[in-house]
Backbone as JSON Lines, residues from 0, in Angstrom:
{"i":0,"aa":"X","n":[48.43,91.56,123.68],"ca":[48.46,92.66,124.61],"c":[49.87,93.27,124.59]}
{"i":1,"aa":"X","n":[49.9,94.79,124.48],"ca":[51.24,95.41,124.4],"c":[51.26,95.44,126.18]}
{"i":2,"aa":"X","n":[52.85,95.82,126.41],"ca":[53.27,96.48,127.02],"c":[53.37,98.08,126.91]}
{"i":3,"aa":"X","n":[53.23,98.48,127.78],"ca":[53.04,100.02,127.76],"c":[53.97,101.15,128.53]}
{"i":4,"aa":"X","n":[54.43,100.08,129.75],"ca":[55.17,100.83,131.03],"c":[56.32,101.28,130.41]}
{"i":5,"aa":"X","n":[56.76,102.38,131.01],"ca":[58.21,102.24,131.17],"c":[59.27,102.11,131.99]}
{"i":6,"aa":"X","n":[60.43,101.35,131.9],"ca":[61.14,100.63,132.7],"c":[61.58,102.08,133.94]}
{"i":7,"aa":"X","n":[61.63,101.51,134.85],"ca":[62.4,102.52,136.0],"c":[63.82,102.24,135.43]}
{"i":8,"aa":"X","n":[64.48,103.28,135.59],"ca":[65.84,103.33,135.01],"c":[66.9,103.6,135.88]}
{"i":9,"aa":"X","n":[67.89,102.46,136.3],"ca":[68.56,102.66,137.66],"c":[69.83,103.54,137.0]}
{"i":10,"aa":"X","n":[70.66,104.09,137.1],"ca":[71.99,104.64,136.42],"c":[72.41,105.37,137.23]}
{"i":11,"aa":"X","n":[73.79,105.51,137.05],"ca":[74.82,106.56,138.08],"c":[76.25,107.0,137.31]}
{"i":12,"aa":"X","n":[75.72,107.02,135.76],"ca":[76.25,108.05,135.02],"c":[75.83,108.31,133.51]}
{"i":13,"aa":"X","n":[76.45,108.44,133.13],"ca":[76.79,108.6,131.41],"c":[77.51,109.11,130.35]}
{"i":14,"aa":"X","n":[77.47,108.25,129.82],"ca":[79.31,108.68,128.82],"c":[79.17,109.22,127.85]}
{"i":15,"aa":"X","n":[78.37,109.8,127.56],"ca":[78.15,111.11,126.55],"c":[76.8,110.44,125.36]}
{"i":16,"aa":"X","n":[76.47,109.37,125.58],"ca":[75.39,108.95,124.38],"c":[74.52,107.78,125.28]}
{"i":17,"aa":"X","n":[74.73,107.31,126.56],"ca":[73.87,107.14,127.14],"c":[74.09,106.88,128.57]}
{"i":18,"aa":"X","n":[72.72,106.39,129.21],"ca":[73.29,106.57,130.8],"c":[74.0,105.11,131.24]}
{"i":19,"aa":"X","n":[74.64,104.91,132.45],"ca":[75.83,104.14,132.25],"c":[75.51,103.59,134.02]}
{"i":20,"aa":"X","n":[75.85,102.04,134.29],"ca":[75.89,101.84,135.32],"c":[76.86,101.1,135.76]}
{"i":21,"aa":"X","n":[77.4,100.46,137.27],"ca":[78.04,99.77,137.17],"c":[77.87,98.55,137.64]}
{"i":22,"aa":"X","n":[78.05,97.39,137.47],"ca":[77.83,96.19,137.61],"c":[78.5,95.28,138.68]}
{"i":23,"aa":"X","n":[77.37,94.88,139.49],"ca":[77.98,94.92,141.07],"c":[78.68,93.65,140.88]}
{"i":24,"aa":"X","n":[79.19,92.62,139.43],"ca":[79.09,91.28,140.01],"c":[81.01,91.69,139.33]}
{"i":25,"aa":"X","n":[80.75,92.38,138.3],"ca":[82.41,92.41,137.54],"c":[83.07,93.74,137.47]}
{"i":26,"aa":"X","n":[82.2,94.63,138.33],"ca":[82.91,95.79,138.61],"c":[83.14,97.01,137.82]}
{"i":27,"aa":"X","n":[82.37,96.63,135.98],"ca":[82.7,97.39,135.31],"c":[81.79,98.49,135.0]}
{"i":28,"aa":"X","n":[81.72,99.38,134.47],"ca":[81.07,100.53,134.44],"c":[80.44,100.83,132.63]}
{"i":29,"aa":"X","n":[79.37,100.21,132.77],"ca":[78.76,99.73,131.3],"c":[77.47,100.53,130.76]}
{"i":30,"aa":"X","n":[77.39,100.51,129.47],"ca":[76.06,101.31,129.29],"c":[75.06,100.62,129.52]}
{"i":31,"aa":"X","n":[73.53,101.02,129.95],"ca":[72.49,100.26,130.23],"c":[72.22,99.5,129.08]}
{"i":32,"aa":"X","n":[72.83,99.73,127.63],"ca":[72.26,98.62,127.3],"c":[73.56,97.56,127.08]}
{"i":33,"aa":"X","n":[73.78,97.2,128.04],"ca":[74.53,96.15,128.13],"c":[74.13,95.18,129.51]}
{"i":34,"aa":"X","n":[72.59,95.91,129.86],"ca":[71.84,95.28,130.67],"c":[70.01,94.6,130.16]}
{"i":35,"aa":"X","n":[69.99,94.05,130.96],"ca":[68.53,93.25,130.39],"c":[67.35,93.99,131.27]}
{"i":36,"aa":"X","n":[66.1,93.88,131.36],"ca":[65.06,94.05,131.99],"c":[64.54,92.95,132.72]}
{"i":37,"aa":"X","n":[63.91,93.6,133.87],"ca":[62.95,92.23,134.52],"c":[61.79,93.35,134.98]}
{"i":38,"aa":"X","n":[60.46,91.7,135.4],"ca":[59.64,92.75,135.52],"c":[59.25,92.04,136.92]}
{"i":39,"aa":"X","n":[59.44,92.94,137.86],"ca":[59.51,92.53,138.96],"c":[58.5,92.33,140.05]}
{"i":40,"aa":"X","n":[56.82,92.35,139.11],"ca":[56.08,91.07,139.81],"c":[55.07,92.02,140.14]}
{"i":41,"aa":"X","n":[55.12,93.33,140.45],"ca":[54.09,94.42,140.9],"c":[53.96,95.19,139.61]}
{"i":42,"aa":"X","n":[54.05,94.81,138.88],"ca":[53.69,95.68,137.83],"c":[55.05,96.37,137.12]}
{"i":43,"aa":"X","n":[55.66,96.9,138.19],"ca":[57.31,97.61,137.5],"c":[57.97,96.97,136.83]}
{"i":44,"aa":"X","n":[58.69,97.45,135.72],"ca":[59.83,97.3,135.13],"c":[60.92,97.83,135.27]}
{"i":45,"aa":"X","n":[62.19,97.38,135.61],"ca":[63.32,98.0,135.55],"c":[64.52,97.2,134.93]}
{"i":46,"aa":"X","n":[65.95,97.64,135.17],"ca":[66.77,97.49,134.32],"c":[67.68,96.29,135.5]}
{"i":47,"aa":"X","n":[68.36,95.13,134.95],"ca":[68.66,93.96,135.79],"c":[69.8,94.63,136.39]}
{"i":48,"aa":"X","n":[70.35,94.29,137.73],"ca":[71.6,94.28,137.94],"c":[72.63,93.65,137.7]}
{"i":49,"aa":"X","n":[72.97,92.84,137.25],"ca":[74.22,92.19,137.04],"c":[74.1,92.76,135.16]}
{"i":50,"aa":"X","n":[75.56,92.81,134.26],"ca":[75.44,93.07,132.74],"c":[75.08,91.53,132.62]}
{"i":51,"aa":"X","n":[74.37,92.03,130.93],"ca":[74.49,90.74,130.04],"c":[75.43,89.78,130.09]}
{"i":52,"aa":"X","n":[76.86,89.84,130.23],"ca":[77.83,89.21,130.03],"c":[78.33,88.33,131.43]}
{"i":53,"aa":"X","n":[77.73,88.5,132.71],"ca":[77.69,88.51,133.59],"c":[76.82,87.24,133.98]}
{"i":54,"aa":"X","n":[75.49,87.7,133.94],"ca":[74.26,86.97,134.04],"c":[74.44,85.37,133.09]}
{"i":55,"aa":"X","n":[74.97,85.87,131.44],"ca":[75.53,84.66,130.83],"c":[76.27,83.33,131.29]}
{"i":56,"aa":"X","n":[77.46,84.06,132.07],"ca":[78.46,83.27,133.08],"c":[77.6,82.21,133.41]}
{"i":57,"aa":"X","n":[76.67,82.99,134.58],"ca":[76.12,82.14,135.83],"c":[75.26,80.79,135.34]}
């Protein structure tokens, strides 16, 4: 079975090649893909809050 949805896309900028958010745990201001997906149980998909590098840490 595919997936089909597409992710809700949280962002609050972009740096000229994609949209860009910032990361509530290290403060930095990163492109979304330096974030992961979750799928948050009702059906939606969206983009994680904390970055990759972040989430790694913990």
């Amino acid at each position: 079975m595919s997936n089909t949805q597409s992710p809700k896309i949280q962002s609050n900028g972009y740096n000229g090649s994609e949209p860009t958010r910032e990361c509530p745990h290290c403060k930095k201001t990163k492109p979304l893909s330096e974030f992961g997906y979750r799928n948050m149980g009702n059906g939606d998909i969206r983009n994680q809050s904390w970055c990759k590098e972040c989430r790694g840490e913990k």
